[in-house]
PDB file of N, H, CA, C and O in Angstrom:
ATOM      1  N   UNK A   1      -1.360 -17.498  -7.099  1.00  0.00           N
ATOM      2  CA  UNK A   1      -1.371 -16.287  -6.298  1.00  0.00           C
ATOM      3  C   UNK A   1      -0.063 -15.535  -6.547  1.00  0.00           C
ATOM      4  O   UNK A   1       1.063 -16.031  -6.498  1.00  0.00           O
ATOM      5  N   UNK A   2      -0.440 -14.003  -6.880  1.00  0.00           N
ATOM      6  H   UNK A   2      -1.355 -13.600  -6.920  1.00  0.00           H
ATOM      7  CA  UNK A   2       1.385 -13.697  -7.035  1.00  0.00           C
ATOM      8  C   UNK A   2       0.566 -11.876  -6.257  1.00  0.00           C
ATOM      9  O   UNK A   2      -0.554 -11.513  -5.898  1.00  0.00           O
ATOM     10  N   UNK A   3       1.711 -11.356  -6.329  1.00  0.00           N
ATOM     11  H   UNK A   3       2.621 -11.651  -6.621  1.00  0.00           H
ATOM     12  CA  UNK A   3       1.879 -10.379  -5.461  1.00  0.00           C
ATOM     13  C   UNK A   3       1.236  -9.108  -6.624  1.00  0.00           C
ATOM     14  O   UNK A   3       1.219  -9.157  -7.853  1.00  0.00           O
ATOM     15  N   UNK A   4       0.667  -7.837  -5.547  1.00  0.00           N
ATOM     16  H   UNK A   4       0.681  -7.797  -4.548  1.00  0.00           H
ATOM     17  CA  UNK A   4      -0.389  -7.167  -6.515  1.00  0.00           C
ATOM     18  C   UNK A   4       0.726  -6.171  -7.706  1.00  0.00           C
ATOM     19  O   UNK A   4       0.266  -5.722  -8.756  1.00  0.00           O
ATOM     20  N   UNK A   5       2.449  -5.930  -7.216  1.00  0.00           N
ATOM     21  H   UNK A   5       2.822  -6.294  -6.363  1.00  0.00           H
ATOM     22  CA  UNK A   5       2.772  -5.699  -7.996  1.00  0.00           C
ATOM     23  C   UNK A   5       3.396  -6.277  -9.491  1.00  0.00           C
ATOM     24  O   UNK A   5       3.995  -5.623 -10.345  1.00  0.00           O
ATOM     25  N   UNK A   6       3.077  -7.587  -9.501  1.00  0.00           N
ATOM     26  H   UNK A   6       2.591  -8.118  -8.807  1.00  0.00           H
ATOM     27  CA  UNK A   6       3.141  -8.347 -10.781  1.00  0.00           C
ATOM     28  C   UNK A   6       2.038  -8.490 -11.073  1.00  0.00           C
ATOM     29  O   UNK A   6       1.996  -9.295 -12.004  1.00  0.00           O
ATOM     30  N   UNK A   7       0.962  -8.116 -10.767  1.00  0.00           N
ATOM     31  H   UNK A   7       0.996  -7.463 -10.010  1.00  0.00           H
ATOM     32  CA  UNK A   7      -0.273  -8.545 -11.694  1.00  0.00           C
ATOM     33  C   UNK A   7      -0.494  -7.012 -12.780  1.00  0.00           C
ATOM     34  O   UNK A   7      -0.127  -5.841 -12.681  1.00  0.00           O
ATOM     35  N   UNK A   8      -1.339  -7.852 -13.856  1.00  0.00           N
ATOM     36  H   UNK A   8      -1.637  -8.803 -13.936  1.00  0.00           H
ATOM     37  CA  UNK A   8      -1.466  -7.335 -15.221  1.00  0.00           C
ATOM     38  C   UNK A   8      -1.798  -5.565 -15.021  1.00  0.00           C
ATOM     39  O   UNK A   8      -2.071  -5.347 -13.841  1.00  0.00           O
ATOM     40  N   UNK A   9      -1.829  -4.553 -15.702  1.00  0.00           N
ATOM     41  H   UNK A   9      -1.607  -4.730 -16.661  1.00  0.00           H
ATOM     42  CA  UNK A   9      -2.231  -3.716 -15.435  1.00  0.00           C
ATOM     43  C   UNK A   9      -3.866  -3.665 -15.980  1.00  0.00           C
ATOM     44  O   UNK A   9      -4.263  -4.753 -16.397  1.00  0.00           O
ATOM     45  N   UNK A  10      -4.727  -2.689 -16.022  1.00  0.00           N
ATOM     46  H   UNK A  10      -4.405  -1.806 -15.683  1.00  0.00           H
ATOM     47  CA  UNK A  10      -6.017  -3.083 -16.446  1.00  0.00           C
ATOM     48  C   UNK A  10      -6.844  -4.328 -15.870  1.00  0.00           C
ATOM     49  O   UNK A  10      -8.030  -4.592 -16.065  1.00  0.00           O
ATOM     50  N   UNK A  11      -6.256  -4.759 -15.397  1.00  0.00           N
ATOM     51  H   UNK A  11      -5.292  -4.544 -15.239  1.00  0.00           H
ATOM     52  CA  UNK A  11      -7.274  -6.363 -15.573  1.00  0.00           C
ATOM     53  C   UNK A  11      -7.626  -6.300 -13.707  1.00  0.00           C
ATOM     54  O   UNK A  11      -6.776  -6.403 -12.823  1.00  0.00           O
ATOM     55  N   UNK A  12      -8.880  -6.134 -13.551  1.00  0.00           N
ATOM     56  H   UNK A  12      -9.570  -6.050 -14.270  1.00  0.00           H
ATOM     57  CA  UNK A  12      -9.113  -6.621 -11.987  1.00  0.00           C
ATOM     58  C   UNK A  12      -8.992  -7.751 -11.676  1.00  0.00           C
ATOM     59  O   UNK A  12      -9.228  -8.799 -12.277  1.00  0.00           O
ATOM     60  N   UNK A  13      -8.513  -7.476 -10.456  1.00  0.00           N
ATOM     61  H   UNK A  13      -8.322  -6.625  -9.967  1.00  0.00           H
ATOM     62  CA  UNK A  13      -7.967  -9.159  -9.157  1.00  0.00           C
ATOM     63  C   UNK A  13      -8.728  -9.146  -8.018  1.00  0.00           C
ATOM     64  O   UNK A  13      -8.894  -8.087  -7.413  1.00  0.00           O
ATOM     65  N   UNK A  14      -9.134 -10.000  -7.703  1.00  0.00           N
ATOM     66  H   UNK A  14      -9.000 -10.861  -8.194  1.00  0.00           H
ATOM     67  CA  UNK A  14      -9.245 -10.137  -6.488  1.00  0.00           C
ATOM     68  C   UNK A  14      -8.224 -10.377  -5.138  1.00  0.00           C
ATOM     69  O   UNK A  14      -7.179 -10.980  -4.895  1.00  0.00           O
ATOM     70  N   UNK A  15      -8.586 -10.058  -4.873  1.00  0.00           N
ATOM     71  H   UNK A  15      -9.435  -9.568  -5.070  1.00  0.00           H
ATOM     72  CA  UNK A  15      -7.463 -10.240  -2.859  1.00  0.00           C
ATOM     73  C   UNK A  15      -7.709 -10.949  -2.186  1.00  0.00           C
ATOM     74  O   UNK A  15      -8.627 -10.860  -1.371  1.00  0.00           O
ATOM     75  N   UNK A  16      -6.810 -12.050  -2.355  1.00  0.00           N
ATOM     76  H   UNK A  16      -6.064 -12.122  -3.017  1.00  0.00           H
ATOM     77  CA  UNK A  16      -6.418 -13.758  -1.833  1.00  0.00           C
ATOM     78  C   UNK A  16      -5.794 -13.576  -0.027  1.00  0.00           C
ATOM     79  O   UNK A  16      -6.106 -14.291   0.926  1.00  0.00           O
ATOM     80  N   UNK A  17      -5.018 -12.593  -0.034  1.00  0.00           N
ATOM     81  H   UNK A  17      -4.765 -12.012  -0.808  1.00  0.00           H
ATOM     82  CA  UNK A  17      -4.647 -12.587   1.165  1.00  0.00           C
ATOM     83  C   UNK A  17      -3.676 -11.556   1.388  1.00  0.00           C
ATOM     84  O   UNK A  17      -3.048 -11.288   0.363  1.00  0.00           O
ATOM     85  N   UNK A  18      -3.439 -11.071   2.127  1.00  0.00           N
ATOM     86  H   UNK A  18      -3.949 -11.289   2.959  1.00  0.00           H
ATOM     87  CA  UNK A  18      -2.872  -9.213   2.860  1.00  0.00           C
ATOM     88  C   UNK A  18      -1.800  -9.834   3.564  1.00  0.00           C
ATOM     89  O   UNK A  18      -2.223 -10.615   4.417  1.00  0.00           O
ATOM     90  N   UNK A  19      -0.141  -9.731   3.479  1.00  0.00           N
ATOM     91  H   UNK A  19       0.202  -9.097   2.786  1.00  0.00           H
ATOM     92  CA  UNK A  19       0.602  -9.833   4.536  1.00  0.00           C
ATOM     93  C   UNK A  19       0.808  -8.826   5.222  1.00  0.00           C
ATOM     94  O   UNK A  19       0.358  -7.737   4.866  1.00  0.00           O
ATOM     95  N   UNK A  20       1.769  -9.021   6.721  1.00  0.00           N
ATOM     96  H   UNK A  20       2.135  -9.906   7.010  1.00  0.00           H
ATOM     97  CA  UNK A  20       2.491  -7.834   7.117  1.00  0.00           C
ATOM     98  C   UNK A  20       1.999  -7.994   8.432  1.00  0.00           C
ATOM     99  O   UNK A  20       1.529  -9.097   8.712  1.00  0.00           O
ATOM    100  N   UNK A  21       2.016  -7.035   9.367  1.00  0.00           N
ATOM    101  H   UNK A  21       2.398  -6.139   9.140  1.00  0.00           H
ATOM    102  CA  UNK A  21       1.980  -6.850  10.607  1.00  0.00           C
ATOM    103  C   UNK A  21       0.463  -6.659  10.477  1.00  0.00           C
ATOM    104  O   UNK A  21      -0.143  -6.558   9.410  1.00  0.00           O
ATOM    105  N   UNK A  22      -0.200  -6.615  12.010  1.00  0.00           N
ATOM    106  H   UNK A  22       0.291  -6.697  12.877  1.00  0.00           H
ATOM    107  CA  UNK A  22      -0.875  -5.936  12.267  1.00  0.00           C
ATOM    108  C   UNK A  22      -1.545  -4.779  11.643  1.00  0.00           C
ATOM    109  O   UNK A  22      -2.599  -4.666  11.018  1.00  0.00           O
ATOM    110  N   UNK A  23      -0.634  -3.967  11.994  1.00  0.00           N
ATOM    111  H   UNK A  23       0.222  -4.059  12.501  1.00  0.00           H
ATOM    112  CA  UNK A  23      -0.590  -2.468  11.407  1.00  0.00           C
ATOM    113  C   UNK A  23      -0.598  -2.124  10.142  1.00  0.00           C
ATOM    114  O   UNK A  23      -1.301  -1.186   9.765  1.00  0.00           O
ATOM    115  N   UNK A  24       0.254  -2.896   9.212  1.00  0.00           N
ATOM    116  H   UNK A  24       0.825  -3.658   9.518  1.00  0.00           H
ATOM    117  CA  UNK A  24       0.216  -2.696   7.579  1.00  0.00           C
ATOM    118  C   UNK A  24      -1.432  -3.462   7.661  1.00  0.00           C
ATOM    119  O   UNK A  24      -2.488  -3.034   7.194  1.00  0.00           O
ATOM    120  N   UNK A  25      -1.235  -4.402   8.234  1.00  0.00           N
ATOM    121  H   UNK A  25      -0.378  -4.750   8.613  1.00  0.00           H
ATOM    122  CA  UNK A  25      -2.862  -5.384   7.438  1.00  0.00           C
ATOM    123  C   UNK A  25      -4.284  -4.224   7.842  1.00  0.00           C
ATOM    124  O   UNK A  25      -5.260  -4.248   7.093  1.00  0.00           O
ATOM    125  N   UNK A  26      -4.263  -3.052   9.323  1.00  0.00           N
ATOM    126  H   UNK A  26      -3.470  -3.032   9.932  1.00  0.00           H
ATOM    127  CA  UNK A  26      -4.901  -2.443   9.120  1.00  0.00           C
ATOM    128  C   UNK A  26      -5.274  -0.772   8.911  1.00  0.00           C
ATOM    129  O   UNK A  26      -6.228  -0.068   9.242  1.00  0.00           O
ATOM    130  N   UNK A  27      -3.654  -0.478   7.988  1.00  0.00           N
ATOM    131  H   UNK A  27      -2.879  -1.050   7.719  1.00  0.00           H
ATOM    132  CA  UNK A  27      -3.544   0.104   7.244  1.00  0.00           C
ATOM    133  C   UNK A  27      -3.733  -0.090   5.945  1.00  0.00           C
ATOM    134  O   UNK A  27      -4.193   0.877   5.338  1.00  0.00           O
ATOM    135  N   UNK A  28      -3.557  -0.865   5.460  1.00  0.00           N
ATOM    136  H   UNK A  28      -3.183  -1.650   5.954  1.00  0.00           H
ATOM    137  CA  UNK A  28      -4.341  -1.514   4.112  1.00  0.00           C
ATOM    138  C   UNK A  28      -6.132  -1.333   4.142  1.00  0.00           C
ATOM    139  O   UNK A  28      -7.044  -0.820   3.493  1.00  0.00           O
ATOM    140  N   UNK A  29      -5.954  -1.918   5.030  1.00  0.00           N
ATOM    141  H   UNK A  29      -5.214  -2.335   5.557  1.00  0.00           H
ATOM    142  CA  UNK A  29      -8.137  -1.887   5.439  1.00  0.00           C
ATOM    143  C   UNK A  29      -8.468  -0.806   5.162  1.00  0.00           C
ATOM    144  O   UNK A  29      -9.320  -0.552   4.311  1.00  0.00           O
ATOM    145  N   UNK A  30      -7.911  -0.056   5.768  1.00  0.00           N
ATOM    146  H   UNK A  30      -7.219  -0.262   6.459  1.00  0.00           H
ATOM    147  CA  UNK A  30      -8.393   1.765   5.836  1.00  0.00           C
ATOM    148  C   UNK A  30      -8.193   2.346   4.555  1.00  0.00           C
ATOM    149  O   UNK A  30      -8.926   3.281   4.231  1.00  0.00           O
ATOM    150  N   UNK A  31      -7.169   1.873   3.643  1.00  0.00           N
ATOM    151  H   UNK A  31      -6.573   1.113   3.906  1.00  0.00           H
ATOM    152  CA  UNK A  31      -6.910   2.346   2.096  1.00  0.00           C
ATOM    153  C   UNK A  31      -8.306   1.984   1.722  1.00  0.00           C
ATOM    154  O   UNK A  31      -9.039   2.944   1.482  1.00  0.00           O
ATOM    155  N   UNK A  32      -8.990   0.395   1.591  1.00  0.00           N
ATOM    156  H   UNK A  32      -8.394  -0.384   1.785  1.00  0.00           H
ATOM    157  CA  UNK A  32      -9.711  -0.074   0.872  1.00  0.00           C
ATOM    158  C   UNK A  32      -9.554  -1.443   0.279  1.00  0.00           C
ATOM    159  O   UNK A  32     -10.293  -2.119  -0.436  1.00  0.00           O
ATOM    160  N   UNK A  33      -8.328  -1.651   0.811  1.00  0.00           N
ATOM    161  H   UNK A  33      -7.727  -1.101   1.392  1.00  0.00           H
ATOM    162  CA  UNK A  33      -7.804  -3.222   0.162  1.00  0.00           C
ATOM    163  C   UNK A  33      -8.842  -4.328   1.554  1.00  0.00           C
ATOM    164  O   UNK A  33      -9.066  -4.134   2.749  1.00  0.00           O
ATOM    165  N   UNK A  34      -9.072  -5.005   0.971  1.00  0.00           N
ATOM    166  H   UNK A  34      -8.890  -5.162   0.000  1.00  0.00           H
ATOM    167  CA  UNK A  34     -10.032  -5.995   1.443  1.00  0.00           C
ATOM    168  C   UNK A  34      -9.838  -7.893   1.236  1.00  0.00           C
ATOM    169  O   UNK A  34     -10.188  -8.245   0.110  1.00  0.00           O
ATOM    170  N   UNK A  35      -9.549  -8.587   1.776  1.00  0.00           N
ATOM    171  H   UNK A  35      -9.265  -8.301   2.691  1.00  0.00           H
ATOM    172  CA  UNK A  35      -9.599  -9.992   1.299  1.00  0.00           C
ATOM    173  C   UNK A  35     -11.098  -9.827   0.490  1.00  0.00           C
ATOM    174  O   UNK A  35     -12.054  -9.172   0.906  1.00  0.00           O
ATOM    175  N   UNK A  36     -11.037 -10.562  -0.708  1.00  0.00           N
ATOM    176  H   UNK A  36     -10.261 -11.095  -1.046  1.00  0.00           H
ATOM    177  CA  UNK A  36     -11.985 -10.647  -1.147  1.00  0.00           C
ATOM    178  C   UNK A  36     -12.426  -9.814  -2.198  1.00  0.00           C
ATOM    179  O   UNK A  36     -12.859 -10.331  -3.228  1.00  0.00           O
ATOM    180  N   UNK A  37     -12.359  -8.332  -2.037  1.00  0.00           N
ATOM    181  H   UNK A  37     -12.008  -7.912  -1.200  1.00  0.00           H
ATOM    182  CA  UNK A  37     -12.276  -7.247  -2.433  1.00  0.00           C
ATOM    183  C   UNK A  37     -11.912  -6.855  -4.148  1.00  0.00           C
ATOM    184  O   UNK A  37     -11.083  -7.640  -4.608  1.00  0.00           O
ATOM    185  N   UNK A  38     -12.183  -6.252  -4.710  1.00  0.00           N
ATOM    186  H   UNK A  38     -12.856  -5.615  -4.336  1.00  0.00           H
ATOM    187  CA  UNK A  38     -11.610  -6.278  -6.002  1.00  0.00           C
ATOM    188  C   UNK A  38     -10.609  -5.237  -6.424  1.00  0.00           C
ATOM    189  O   UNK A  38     -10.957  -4.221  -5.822  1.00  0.00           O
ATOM    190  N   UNK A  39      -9.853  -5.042  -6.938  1.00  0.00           N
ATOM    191  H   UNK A  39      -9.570  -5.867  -7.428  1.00  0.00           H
ATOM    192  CA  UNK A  39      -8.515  -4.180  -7.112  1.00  0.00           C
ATOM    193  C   UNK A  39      -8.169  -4.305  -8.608  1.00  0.00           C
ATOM    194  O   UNK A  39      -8.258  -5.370  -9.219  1.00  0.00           O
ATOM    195  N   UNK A  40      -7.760  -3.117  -9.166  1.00  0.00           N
ATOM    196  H   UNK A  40      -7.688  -2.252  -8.670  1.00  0.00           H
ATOM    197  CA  UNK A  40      -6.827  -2.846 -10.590  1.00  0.00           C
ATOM    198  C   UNK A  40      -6.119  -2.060 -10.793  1.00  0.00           C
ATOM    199  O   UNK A  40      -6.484  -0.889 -10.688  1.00  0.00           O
ATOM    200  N   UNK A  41      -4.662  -2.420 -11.213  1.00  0.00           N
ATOM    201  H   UNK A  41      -4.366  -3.371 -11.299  1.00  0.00           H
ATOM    202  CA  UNK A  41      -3.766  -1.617 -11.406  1.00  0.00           C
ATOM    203  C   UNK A  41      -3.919  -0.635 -12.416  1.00  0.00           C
ATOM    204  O   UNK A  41      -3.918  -0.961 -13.603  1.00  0.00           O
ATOM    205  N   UNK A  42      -4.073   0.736 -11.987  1.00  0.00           N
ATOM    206  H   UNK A  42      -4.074   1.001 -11.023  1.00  0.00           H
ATOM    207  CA  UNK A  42      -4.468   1.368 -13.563  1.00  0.00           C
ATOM    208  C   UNK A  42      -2.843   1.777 -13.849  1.00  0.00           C
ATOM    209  O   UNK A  42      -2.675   1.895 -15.063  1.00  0.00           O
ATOM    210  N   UNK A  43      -1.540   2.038 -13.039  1.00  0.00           N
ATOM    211  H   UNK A  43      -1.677   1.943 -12.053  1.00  0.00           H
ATOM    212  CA  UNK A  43      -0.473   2.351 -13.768  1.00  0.00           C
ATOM    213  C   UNK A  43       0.540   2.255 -12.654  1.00  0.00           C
ATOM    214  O   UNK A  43       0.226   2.512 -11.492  1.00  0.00           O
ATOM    215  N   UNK A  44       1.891   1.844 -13.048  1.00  0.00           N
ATOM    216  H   UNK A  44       2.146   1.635 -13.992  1.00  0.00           H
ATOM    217  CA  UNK A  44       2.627   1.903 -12.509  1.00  0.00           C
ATOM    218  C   UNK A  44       4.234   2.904 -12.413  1.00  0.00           C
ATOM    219  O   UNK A  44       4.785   3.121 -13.493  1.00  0.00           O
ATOM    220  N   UNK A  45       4.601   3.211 -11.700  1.00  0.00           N
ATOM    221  H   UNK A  45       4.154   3.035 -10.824  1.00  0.00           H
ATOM    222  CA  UNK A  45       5.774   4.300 -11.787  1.00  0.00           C
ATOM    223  C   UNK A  45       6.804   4.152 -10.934  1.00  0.00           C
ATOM    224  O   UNK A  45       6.593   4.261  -9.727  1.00  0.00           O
ATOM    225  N   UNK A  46       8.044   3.888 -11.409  1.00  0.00           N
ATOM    226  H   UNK A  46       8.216   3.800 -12.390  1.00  0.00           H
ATOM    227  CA  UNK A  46       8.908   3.502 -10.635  1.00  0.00           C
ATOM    228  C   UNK A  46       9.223   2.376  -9.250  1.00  0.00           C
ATOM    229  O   UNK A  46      10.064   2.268  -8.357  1.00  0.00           O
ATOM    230  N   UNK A  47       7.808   1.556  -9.779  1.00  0.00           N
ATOM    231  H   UNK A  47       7.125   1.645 -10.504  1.00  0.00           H
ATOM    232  CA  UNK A  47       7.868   0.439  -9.230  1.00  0.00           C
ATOM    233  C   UNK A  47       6.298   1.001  -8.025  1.00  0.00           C
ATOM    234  O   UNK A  47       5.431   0.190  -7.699  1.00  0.00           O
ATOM    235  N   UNK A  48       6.291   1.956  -7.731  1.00  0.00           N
ATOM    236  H   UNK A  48       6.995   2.615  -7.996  1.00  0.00           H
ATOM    237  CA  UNK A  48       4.699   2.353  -7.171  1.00  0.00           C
ATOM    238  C   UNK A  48       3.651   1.988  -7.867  1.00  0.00           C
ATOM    239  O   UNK A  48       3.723   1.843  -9.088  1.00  0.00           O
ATOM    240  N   UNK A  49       2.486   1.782  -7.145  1.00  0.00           N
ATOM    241  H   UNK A  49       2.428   1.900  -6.154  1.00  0.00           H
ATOM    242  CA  UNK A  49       1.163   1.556  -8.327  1.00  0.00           C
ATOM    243  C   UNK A  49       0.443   2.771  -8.000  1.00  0.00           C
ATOM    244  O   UNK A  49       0.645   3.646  -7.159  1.00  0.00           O
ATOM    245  N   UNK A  50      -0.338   2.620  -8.773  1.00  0.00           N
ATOM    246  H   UNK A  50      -0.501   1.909  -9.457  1.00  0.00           H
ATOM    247  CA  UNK A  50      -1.722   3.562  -8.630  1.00  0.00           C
ATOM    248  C   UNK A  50      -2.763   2.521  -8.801  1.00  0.00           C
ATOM    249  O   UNK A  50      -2.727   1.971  -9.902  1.00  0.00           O
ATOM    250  N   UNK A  51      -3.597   2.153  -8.058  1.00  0.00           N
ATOM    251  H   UNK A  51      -3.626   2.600  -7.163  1.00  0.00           H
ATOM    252  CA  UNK A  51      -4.228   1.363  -8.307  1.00  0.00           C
ATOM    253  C   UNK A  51      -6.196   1.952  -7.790  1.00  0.00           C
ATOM    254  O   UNK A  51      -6.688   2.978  -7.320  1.00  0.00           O
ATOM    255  N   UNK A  52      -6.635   0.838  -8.158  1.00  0.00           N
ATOM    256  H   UNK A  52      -6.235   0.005  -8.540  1.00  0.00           H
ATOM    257  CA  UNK A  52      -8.345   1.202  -7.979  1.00  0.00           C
ATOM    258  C   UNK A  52      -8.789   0.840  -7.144  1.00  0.00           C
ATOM    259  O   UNK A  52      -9.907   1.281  -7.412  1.00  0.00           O
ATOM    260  N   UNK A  53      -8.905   0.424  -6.363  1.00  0.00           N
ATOM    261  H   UNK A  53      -7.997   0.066  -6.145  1.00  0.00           H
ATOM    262  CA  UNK A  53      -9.830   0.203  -4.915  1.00  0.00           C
ATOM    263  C   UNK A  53     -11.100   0.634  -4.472  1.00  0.00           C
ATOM    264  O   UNK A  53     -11.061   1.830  -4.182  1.00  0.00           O
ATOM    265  N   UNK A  54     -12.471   0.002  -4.270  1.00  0.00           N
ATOM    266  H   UNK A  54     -12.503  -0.969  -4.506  1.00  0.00           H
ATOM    267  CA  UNK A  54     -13.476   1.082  -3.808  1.00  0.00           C
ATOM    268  C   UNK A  54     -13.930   1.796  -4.631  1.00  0.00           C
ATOM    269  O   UNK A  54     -14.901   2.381  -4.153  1.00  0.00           O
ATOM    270  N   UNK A  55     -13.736   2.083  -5.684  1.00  0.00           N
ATOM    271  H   UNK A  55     -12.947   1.607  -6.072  1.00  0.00           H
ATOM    272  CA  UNK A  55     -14.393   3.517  -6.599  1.00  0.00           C
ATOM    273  C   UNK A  55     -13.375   4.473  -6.167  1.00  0.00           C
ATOM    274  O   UNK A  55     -13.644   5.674  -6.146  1.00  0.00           O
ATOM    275  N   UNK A  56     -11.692   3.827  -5.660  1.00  0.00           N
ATOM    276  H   UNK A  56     -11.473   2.851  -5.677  1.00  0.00           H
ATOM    277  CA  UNK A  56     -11.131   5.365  -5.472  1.00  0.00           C
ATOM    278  C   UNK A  56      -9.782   4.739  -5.787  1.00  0.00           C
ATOM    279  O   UNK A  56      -9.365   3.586  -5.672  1.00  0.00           O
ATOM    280  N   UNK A  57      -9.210   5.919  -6.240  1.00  0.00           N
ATOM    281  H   UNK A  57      -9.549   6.855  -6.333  1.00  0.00           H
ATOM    282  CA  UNK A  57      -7.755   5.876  -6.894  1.00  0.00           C
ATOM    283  C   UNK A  57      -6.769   5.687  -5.550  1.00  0.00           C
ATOM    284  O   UNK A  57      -7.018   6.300  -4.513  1.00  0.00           O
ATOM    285  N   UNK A  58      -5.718   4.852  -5.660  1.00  0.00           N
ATOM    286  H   UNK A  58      -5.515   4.354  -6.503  1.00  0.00           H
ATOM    287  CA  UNK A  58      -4.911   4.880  -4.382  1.00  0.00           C
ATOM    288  C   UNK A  58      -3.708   4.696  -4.579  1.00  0.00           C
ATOM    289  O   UNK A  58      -3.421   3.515  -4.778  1.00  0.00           O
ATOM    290  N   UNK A  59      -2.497   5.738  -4.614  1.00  0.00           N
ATOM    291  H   UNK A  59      -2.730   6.697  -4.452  1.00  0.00           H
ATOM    292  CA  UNK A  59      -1.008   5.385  -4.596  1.00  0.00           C
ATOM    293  C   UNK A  59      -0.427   4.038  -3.483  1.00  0.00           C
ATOM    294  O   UNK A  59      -0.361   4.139  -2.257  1.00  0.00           O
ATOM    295  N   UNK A  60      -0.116   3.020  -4.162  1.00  0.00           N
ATOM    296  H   UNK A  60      -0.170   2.938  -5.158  1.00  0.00           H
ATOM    297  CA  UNK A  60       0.737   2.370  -3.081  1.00  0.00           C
ATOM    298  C   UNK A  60       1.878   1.844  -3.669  1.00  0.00           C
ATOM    299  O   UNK A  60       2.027   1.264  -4.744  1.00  0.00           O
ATOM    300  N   UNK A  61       3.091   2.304  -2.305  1.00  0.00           N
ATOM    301  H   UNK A  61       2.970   2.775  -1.432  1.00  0.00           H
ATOM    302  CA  UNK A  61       4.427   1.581  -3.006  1.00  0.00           C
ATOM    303  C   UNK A  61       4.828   0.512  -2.979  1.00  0.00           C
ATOM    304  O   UNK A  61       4.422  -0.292  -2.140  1.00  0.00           O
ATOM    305  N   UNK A  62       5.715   0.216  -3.869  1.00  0.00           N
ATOM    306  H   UNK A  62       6.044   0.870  -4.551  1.00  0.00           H
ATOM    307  CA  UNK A  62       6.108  -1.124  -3.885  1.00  0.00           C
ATOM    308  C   UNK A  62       6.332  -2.245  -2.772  1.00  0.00           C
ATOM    309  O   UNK A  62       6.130  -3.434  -3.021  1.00  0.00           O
ATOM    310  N   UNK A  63       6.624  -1.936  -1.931  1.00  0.00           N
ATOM    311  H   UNK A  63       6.788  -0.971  -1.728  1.00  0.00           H
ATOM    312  CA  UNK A  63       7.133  -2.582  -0.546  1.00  0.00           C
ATOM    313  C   UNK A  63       5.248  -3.085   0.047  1.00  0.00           C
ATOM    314  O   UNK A  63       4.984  -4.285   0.132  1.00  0.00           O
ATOM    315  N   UNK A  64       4.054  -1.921   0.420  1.00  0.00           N
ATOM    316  H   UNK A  64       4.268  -0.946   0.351  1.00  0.00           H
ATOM    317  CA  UNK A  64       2.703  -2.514   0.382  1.00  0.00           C
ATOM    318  C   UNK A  64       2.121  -3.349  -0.839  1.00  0.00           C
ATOM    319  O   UNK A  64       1.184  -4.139  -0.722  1.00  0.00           O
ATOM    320  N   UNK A  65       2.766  -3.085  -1.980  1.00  0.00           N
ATOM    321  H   UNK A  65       3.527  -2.443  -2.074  1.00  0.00           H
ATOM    322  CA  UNK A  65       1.942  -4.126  -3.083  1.00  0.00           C
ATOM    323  C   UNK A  65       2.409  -5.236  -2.779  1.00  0.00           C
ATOM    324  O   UNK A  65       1.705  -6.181  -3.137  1.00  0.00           O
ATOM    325  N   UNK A  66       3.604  -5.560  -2.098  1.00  0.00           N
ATOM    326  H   UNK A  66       4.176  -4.792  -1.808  1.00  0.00           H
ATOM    327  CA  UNK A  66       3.723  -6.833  -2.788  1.00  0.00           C
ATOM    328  C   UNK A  66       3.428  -7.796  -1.578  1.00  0.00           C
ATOM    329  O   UNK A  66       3.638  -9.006  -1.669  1.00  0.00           O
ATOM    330  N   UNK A  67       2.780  -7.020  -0.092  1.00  0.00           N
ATOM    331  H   UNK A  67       2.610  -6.037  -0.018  1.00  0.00           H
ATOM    332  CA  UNK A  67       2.305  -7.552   0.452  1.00  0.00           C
ATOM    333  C   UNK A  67       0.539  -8.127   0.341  1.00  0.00           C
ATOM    334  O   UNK A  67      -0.188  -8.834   1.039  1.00  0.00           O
ATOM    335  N   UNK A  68       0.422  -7.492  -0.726  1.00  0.00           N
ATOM    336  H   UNK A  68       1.012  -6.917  -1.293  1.00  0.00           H
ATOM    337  CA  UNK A  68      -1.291  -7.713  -1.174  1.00  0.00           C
ATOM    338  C   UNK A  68      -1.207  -9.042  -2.515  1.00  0.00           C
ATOM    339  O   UNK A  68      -0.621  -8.965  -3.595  1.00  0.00           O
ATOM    340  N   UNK A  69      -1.900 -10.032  -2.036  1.00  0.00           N
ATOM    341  H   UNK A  69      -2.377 -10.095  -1.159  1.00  0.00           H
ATOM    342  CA  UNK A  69      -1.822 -11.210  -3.103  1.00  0.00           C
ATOM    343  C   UNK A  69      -2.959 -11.280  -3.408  1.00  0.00           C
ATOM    344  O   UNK A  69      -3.969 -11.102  -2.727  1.00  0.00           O
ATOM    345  N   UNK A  70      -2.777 -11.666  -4.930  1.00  0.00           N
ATOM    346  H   UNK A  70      -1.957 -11.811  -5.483  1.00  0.00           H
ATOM    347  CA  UNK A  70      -3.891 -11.725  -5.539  1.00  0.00           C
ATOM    348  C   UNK A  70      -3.622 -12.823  -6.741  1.00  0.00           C
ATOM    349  O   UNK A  70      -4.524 -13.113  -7.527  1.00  0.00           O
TER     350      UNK A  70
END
């Protein structure tokens, strides 16, 4: 399990487990991040991702990725 901002770019992951409060865990929900769920980094920038979620593109920064394990 490592954190969603070290995983590969291109390659989908699944979501092992969401840290954080409350609030980040259902602020994440509402992005689209899901235990279980499937996710891919399509690019990263200055340590932000852009990632895939859902059929939808989603900026998240570094500090939320690395609460998303995968």
């Amino acid at each position: 399990m490592l954190p969603l901002n070290l995983a590969e770019r291109g390659r989908p992951q699944i979501i092992k487990k969401i840290g954080g409060s409350p609030e980040v865990k259902k602020h994440l929900e509402n992005l689209g991040f899901n235990v279980g769920g499937e996710v891919c980094v399509i690019s990263a920038l200055g340590g932000n991702l852009i990632v895939k979620a859902k059929e939808s593109r989603v900026a998240v920064s570094s500090e939320l990725a690395r609460k998303i394990m995968v």
